[in-house]
LOMAR-512327 format. One record per atom (N, C-alpha, C): atom name; x, y, z. Coordinates in Angstrom, 3 decimals. Example, Ala and Ser with C-alpha at 12.3 -4.5 7.8 and 13.67 -1.06 7.14 Angstrom:
REM residues 2
+-------+----------+----------+----------+
: kolba :       c1 :       c2 :       c3 :
+-------+----------+----------+----------+
:     N :   13.190 :   -5.690 :    7.800 :
:    CA :   12.300 :   -4.500 :    7.800 :
:     C :   13.200 :   -3.300 :    7.800 :
:     N :   12.850 :   -2.250 :    7.080 :
:    CA :   13.670 :   -1.060 :    7.140 :
:     C :   12.900 :    0.030 :    7.870 :
+-------+----------+----------+----------+
REM end
This chain:
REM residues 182
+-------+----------+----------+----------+
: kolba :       c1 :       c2 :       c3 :
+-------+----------+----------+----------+
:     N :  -14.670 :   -6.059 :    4.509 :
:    CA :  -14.820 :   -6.450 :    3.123 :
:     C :  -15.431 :   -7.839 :    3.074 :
:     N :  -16.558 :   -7.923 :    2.688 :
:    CA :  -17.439 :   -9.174 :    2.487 :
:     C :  -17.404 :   -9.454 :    1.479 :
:     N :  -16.766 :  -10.741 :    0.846 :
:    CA :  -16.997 :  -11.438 :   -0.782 :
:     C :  -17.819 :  -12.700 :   -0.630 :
:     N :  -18.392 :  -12.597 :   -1.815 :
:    CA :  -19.259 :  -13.663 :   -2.051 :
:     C :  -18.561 :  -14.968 :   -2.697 :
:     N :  -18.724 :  -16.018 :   -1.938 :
:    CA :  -18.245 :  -17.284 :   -2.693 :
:     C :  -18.104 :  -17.382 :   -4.028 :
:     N :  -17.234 :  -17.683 :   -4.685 :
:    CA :  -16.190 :  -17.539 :   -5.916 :
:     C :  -17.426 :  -18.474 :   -6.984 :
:     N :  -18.384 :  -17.830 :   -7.918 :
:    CA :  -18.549 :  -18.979 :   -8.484 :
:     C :  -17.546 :  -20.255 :   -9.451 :
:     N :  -18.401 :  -20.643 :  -10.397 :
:    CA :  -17.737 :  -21.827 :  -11.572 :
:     C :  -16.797 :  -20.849 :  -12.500 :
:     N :  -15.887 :  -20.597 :  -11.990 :
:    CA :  -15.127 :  -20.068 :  -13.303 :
:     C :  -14.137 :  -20.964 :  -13.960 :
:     N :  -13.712 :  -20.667 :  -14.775 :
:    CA :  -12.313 :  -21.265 :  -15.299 :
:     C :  -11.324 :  -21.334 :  -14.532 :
:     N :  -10.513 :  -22.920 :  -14.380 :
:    CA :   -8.912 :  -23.043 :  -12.838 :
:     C :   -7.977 :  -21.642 :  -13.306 :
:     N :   -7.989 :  -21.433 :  -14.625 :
:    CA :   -6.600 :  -20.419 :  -15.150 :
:     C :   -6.928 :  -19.615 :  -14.534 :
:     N :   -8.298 :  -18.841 :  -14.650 :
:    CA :   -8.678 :  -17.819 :  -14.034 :
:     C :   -8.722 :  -17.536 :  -12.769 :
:     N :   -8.614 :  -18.856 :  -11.904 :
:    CA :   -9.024 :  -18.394 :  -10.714 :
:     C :   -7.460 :  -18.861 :  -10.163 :
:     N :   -6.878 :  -19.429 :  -10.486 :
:    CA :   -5.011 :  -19.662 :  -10.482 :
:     C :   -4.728 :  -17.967 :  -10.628 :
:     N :   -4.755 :  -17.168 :  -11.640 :
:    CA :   -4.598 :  -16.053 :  -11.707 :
:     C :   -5.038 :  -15.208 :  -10.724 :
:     N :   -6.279 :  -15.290 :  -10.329 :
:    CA :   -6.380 :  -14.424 :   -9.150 :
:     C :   -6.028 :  -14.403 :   -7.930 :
:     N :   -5.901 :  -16.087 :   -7.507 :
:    CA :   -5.111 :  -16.697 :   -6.378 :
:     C :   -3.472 :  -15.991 :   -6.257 :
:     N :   -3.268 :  -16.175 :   -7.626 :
:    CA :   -1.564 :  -15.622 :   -7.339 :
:     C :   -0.958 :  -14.521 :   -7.333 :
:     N :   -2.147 :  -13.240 :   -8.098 :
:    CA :   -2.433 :  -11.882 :   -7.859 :
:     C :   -2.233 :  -11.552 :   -6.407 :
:     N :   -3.517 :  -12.138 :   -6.118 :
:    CA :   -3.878 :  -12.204 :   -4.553 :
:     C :   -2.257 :  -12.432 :   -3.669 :
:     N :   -1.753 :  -13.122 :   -4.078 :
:    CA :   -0.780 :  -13.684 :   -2.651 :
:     C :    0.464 :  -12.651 :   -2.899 :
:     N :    0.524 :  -12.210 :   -4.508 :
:    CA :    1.586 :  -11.427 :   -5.268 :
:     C :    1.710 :   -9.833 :   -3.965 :
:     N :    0.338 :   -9.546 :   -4.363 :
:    CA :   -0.136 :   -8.671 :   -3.395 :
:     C :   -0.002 :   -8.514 :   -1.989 :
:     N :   -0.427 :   -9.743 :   -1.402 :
:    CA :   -0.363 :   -9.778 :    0.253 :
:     C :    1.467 :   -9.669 :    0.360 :
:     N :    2.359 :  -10.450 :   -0.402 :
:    CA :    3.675 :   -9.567 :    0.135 :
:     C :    3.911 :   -8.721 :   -0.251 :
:     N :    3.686 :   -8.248 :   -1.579 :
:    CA :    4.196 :   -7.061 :   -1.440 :
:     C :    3.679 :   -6.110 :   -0.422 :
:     N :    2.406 :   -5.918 :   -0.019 :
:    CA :    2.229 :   -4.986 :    1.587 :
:     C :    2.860 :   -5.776 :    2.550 :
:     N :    3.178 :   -6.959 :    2.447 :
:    CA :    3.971 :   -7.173 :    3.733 :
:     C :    5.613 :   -6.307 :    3.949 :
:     N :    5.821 :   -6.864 :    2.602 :
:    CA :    7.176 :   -6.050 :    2.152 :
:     C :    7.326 :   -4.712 :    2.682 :
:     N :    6.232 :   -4.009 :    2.058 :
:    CA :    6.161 :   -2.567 :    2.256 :
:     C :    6.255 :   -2.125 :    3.473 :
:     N :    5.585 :   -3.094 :    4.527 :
:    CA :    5.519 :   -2.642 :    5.897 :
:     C :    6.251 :   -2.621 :    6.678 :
:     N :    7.074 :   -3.921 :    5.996 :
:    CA :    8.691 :   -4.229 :    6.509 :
:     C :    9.723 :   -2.565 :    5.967 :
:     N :    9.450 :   -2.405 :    5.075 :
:    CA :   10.410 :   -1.198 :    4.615 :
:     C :    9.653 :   -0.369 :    5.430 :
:     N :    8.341 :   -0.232 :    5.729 :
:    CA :    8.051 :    1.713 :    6.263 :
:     C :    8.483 :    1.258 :    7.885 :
:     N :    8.419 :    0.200 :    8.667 :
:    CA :    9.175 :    0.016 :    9.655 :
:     C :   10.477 :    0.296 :    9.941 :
:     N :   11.084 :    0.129 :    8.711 :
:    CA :   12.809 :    0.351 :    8.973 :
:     C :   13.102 :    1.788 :    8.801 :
:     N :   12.183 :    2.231 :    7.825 :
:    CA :   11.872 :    3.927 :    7.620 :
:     C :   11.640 :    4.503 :    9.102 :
:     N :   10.303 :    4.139 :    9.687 :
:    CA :   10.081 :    4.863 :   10.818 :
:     C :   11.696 :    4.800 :   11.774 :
:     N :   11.793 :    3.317 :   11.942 :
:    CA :   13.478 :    3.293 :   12.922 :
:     C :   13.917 :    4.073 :   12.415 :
:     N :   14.591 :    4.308 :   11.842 :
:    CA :   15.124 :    4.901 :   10.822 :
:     C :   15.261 :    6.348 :   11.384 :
:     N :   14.097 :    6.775 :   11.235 :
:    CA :   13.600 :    8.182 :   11.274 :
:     C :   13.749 :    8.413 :   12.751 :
:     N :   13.509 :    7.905 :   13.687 :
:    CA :   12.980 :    7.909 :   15.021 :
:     C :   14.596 :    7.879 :   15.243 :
:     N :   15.484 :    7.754 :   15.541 :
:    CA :   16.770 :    7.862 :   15.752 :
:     C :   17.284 :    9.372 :   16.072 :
:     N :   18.120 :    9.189 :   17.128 :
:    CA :   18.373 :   10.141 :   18.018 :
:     C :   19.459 :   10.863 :   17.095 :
:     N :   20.366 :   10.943 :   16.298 :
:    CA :   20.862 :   11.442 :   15.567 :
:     C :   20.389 :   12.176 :   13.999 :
:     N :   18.923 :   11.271 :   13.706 :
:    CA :   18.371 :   11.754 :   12.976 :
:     C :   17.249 :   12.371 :   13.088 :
:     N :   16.483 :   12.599 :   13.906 :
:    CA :   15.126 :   13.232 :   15.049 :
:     C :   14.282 :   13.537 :   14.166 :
:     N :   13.567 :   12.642 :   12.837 :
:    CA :   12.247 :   13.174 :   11.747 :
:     C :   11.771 :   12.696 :   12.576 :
:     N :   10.903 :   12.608 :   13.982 :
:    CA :   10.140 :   12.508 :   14.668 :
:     C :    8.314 :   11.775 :   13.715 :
:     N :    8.308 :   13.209 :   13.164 :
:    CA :    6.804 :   13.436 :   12.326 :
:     C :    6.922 :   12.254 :   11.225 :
:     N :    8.479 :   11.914 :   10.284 :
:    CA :    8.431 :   11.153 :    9.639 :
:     C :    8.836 :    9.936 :    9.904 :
:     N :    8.693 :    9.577 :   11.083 :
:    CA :    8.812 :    8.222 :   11.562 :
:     C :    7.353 :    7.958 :   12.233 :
:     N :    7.316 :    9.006 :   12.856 :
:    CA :    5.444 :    8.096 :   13.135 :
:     C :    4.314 :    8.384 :   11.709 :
:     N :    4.312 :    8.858 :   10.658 :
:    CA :    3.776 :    8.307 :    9.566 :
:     C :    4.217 :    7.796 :    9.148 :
:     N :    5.618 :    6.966 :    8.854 :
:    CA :    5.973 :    5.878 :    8.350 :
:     C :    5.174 :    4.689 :    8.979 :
:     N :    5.126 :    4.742 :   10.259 :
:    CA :    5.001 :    3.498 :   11.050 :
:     C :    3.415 :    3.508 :   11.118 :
:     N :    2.877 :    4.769 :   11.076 :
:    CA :    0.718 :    4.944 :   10.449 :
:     C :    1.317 :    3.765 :    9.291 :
:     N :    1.828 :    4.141 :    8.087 :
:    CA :    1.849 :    3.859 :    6.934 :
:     C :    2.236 :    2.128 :    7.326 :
:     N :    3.079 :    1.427 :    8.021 :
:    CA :    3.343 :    0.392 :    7.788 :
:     C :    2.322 :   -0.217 :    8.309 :
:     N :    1.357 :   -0.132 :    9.336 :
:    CA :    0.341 :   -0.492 :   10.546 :
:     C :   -0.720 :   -0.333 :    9.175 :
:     N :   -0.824 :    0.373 :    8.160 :
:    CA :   -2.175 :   -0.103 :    7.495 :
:     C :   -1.726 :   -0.600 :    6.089 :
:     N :   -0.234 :   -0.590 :    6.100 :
:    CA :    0.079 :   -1.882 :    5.052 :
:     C :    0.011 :   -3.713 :    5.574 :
:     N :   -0.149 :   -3.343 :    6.797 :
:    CA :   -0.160 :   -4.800 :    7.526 :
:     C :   -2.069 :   -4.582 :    7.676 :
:     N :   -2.973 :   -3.992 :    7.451 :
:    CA :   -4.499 :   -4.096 :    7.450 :
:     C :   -4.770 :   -4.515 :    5.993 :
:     N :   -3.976 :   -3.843 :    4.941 :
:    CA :   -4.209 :   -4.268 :    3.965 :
:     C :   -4.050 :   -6.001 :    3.134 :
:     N :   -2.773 :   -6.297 :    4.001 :
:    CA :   -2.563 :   -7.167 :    3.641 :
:     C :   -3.145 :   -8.789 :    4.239 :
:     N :   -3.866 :   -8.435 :    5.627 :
:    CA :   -4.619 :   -9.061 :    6.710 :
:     C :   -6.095 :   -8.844 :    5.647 :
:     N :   -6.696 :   -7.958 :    4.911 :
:    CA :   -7.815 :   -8.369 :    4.275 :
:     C :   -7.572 :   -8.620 :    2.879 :
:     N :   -6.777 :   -8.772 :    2.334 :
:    CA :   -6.535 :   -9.771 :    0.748 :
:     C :   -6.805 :  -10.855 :    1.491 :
:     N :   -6.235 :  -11.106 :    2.565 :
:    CA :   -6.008 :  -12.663 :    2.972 :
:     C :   -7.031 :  -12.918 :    3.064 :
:     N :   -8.181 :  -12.430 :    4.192 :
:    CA :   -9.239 :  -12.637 :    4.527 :
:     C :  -10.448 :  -12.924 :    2.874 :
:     N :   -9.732 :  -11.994 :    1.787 :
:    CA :  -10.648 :  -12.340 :    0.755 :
:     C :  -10.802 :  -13.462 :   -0.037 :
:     N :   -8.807 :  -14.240 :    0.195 :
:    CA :   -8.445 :  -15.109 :   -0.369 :
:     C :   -9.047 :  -16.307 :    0.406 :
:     N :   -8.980 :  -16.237 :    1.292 :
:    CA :   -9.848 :  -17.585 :    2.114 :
:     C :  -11.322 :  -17.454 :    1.690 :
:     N :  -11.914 :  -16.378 :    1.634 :
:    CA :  -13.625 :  -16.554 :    1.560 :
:     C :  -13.700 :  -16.937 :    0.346 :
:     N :  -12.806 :  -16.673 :   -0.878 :
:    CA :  -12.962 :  -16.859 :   -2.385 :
:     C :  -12.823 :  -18.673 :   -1.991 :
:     N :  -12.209 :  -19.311 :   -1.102 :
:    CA :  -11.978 :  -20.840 :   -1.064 :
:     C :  -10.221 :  -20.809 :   -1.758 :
:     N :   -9.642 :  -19.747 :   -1.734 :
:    CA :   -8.180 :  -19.966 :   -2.447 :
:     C :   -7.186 :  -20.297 :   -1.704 :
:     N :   -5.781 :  -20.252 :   -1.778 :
:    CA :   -4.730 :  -20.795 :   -0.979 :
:     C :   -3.833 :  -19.704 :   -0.402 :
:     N :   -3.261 :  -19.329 :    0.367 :
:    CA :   -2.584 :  -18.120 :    1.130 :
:     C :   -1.100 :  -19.067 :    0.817 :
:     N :   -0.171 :  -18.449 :   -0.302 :
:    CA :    1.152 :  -18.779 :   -0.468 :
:     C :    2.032 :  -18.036 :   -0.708 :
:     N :    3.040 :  -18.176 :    0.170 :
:    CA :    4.215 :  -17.083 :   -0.029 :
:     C :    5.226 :  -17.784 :   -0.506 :
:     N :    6.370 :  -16.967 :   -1.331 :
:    CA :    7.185 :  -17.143 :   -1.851 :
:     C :    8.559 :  -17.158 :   -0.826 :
:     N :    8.556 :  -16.783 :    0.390 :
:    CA :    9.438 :  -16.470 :    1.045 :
:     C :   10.335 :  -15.535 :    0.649 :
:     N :    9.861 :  -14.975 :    0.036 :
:    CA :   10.855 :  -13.481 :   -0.678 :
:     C :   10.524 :  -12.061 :   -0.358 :
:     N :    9.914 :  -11.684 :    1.083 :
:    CA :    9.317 :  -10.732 :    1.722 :
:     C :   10.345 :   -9.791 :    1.845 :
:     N :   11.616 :  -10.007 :    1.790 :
:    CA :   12.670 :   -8.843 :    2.141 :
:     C :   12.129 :   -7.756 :    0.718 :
:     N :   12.671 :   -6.596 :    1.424 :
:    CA :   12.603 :   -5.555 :    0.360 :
:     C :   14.199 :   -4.994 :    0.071 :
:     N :   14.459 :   -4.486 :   -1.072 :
:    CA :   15.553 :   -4.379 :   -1.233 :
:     C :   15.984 :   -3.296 :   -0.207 :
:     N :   17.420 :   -3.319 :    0.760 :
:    CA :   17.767 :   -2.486 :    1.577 :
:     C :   17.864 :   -1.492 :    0.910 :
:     N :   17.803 :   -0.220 :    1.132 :
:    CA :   17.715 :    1.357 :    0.985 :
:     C :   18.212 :    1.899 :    2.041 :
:     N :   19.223 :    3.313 :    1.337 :
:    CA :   19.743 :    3.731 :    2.777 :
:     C :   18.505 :    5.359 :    2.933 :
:     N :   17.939 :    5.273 :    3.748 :
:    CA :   17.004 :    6.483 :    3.763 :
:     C :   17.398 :    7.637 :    4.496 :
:     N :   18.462 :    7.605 :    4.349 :
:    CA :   19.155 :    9.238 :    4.208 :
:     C :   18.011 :   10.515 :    4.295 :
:     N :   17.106 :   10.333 :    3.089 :
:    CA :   16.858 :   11.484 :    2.530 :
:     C :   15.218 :   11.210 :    2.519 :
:     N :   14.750 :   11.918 :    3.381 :
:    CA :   13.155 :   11.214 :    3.682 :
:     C :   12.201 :   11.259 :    2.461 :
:     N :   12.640 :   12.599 :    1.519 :
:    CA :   11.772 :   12.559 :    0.561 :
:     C :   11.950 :   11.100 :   -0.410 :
:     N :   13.238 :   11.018 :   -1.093 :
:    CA :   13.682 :    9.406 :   -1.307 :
:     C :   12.797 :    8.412 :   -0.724 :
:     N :   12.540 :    8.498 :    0.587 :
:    CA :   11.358 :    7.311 :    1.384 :
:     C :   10.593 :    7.432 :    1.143 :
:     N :    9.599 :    8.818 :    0.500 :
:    CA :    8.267 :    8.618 :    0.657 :
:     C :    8.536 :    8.393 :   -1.332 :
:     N :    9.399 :    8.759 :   -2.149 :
:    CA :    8.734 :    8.639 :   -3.447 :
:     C :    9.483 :    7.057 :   -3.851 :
:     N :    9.743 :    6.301 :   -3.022 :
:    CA :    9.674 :    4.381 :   -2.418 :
:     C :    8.513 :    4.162 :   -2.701 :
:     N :    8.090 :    4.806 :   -1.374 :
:    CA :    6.396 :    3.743 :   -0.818 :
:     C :    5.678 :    4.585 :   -2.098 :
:     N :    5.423 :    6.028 :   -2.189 :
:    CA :    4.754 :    5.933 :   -3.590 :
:     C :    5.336 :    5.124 :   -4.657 :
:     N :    5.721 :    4.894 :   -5.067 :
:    CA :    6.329 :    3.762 :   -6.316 :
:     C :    5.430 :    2.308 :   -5.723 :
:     N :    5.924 :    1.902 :   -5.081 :
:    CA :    5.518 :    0.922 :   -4.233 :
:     C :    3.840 :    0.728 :   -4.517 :
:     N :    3.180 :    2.006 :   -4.287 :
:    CA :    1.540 :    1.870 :   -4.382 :
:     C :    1.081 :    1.909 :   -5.627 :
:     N :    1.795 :    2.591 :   -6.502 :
:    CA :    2.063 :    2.582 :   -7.633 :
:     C :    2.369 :    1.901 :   -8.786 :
:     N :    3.215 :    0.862 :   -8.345 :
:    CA :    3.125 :   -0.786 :   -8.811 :
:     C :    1.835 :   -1.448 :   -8.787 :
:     N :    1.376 :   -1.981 :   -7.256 :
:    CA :    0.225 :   -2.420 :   -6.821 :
:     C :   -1.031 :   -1.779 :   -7.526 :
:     N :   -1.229 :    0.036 :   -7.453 :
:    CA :   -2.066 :    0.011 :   -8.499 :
:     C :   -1.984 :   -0.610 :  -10.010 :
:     N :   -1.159 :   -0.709 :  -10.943 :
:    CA :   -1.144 :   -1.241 :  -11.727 :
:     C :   -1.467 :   -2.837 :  -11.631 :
:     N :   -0.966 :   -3.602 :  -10.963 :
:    CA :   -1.384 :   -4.971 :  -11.024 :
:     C :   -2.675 :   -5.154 :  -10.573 :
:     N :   -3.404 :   -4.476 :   -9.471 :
:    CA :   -4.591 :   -4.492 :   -9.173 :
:     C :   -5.227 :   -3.788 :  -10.582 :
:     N :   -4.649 :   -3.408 :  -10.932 :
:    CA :   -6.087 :   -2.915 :  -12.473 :
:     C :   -5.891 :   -3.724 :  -13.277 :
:     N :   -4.524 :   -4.836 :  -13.772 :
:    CA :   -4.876 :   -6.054 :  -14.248 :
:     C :   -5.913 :   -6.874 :  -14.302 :
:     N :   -5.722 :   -7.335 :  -12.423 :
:    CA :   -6.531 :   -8.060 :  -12.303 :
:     C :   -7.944 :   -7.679 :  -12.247 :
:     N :   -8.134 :   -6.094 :  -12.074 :
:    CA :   -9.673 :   -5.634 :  -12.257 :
:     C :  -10.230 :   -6.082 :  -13.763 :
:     N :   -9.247 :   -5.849 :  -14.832 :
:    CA :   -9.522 :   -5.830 :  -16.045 :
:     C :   -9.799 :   -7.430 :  -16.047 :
:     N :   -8.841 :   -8.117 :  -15.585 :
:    CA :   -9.041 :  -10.001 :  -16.198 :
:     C :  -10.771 :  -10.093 :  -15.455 :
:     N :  -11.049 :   -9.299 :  -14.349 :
:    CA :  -12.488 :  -10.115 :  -13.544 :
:     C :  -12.994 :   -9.738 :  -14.222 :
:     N :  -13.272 :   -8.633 :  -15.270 :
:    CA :  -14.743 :   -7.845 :  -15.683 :
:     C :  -14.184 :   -8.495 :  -16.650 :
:     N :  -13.454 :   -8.945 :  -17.607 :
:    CA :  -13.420 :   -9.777 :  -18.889 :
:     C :  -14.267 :  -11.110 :  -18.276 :
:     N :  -14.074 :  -12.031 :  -17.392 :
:    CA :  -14.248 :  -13.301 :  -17.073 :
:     C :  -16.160 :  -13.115 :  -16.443 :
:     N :  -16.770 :  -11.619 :  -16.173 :
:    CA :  -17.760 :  -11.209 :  -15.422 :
:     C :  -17.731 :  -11.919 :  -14.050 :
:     N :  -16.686 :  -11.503 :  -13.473 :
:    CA :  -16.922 :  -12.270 :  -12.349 :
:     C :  -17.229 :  -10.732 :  -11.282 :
:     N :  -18.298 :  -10.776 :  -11.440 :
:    CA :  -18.759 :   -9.184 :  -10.849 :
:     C :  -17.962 :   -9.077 :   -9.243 :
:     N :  -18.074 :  -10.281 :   -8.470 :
:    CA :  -17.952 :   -9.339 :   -6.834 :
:     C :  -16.395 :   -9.281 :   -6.731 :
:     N :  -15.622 :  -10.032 :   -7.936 :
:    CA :  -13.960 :   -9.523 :   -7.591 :
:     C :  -13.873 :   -8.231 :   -8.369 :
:     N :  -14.532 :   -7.583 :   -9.377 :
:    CA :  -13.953 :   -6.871 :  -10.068 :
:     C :  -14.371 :   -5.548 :   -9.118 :
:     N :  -15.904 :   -5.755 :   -8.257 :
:    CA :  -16.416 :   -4.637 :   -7.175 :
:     C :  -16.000 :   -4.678 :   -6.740 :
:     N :  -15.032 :   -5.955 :   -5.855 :
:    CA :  -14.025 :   -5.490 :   -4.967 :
:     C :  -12.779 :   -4.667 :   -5.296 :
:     N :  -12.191 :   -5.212 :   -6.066 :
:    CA :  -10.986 :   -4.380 :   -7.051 :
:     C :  -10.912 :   -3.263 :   -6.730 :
:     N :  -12.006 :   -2.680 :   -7.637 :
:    CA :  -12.715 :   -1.168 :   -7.545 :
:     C :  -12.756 :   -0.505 :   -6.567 :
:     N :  -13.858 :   -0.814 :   -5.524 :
:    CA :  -13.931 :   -0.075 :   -4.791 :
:     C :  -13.435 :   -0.413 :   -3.269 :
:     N :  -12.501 :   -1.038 :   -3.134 :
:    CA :  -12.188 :   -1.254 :   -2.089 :
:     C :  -10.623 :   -1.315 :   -1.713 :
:     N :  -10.007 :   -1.591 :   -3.456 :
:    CA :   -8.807 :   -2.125 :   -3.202 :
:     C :   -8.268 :   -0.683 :   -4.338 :
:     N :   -8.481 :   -0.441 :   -5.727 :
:    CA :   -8.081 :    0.251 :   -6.214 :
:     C :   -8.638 :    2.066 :   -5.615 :
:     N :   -9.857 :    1.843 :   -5.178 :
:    CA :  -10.651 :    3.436 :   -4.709 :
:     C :   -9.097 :    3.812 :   -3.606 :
:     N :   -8.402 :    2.990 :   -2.373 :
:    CA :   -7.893 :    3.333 :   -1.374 :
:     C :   -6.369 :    3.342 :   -2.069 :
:     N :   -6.010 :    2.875 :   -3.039 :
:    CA :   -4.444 :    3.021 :   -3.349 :
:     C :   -4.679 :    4.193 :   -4.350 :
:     N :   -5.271 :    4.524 :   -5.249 :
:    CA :   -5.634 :    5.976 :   -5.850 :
:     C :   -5.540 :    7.143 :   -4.613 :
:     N :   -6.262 :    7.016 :   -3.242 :
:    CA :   -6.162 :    8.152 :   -2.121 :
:     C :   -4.977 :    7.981 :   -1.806 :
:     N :   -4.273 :    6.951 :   -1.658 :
:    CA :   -2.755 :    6.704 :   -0.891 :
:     C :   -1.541 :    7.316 :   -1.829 :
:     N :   -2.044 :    7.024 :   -2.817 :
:    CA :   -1.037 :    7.693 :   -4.046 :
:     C :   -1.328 :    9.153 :   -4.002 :
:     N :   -2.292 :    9.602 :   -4.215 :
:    CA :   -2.847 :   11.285 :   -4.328 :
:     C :   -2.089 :   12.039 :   -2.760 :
:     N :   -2.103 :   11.002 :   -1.987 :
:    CA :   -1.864 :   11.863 :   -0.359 :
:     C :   -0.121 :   11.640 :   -0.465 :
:     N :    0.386 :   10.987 :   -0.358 :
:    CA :    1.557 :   10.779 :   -0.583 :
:     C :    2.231 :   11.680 :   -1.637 :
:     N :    1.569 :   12.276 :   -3.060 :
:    CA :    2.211 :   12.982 :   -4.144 :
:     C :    2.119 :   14.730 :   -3.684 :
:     N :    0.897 :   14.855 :   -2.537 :
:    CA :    0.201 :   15.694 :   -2.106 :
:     C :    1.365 :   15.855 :   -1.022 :
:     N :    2.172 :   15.035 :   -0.114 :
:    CA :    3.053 :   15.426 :    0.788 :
:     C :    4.212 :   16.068 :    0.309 :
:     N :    4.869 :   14.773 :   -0.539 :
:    CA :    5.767 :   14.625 :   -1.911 :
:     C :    5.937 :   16.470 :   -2.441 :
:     N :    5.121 :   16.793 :   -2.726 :
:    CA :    4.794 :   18.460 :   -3.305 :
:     C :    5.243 :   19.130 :   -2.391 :
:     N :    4.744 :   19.154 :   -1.210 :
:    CA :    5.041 :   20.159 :    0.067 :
:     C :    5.918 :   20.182 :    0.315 :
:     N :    6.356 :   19.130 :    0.183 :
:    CA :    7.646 :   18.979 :    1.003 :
:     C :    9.050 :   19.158 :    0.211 :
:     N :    8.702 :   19.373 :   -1.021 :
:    CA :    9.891 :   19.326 :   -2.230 :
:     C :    9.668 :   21.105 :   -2.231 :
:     N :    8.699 :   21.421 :   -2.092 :
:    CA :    8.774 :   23.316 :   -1.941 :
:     C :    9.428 :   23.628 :   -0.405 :
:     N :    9.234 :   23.022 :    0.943 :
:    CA :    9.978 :   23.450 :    2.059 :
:     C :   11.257 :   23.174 :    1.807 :
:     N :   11.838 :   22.030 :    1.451 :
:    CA :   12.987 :   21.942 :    0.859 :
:     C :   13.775 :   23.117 :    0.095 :
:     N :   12.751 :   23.669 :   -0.867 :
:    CA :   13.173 :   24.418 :   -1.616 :
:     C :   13.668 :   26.063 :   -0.960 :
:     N :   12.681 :   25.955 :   -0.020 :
:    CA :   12.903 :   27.050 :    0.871 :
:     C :   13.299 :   26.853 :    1.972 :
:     N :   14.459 :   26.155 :    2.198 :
:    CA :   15.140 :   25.927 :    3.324 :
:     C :   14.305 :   25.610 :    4.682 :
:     N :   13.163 :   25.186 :    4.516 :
:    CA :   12.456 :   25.467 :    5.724 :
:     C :   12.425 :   23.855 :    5.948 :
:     N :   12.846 :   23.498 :    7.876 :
:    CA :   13.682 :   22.560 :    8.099 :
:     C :   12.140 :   21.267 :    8.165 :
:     N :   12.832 :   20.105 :    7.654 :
:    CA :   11.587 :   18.977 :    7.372 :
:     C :   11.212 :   18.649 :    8.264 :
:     N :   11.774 :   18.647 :    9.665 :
:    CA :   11.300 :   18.253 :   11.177 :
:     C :   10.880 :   18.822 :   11.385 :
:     N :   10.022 :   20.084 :   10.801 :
:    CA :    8.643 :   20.570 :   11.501 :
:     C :    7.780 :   20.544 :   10.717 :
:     N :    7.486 :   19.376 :    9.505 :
:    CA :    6.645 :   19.421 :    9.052 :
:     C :    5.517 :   18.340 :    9.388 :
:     N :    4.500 :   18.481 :    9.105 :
:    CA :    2.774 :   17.671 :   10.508 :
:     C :    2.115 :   16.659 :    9.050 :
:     N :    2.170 :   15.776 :    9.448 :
:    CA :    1.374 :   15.093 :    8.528 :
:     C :    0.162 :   14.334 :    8.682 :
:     N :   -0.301 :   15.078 :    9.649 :
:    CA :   -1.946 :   14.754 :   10.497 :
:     C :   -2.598 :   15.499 :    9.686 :
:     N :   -2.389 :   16.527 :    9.913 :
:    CA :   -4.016 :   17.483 :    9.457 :
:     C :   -4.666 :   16.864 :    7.968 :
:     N :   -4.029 :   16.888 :    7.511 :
:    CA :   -4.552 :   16.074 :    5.746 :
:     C :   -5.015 :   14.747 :    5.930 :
:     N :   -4.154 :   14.372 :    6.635 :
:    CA :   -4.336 :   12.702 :    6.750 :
:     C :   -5.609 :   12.247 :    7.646 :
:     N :   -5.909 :   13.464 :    8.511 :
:    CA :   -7.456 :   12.991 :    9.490 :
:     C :   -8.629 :   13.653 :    8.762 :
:     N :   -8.507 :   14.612 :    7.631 :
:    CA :   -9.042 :   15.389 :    6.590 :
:     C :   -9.708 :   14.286 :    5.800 :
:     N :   -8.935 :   13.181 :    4.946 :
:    CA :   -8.872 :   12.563 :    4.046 :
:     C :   -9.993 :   10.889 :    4.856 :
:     N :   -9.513 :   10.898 :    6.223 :
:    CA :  -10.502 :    9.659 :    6.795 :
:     C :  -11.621 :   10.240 :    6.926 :
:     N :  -11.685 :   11.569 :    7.844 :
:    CA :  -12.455 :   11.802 :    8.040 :
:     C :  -13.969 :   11.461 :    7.212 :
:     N :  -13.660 :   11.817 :    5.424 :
:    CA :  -14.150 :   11.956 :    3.949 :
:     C :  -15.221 :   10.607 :    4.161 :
:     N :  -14.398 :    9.794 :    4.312 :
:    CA :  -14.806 :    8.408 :    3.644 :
:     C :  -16.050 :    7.959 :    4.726 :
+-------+----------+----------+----------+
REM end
């Protein structure tokens, strides 16, 4: 993701996007911290979701990419990388894997919304290369993350339904389907 140096805008405006920006980088930090404790979680010899502990831990490994290029955008814009020190996520007992995944959807789900804020404040202010970024880089990939996740979410609320046991369910084939695309 290449941005172009931030022109002359207004400090409010660009205070606002700075703090969007950092709002953002924890919360995927957050997130990654929770799909980590998910994967442990999962990966546990008493609890053996095998399948749903190594897509948790896909899932936390590109909440930590996501949050490694806000940063990277926030430095090229010339802005400040600040955390609140409030990265914990609230503990959850994840019992119940579907419970975990309709988390992290919520979770992307938030983030889409504040990212279309701030899409909306750049194209008010015309600050064209944040609002292209927004778009297509930041809102295009949490729209697929939400759709794939509601898309598991489904399947998996019908095997449920039919007793058919969640530790054999594969969450590759869609998911190398969906990179493959792009």
């Amino acid at each position: 993701m290449e941005v172009v140096p931030t022109p002359a805008f207004d400090e409010a405006y660009l205070q606002e996007c700075e703090d969007a920006f950092n709002q953002q980088i924890e919360r995927n930090l957050s997130a990654s911290y929770a799909l980590l404790s998910m994967s442990s979680y999962f990966k546990r010899e008493d609890v053996g979701l095998l399948n749903f502990a190594g897509y948790f831990f896909h899932l936390s490994v590109s909440e930590l990419g996501y949050a490694e290029n806000l940063m990277t955008v926030q430095v090229q814009r010339g802005r400040q990388i600040q955390f609140s020190n409030n990265l914990n996520f609230e503990e959850q007992d994840w019992d119940d894997p579907l419970y975990a995944l309709e988390y992290i959807c919520q979770v992307k789900q938030q983030s889409f919304a504040d990212f279309m804020s701030l899409y909306l404040a750049a194209t008010e202010q015309g600050d064209q290369a944040l609002s292209y970024l927004v778009n297509i880089h930041l809102l295009q990939h949490l729209i697929r993350d939400i759709m794939l996740l509601r898309y598991h979410l489904t399947r998996l609320f019908f095997w449920q339904s039919e007793d058919i046991p969640l530790a054999e369910y594969n969450f590759s084939f869609l998911d190398e389907n969906v990179n493959d695309q792009e």
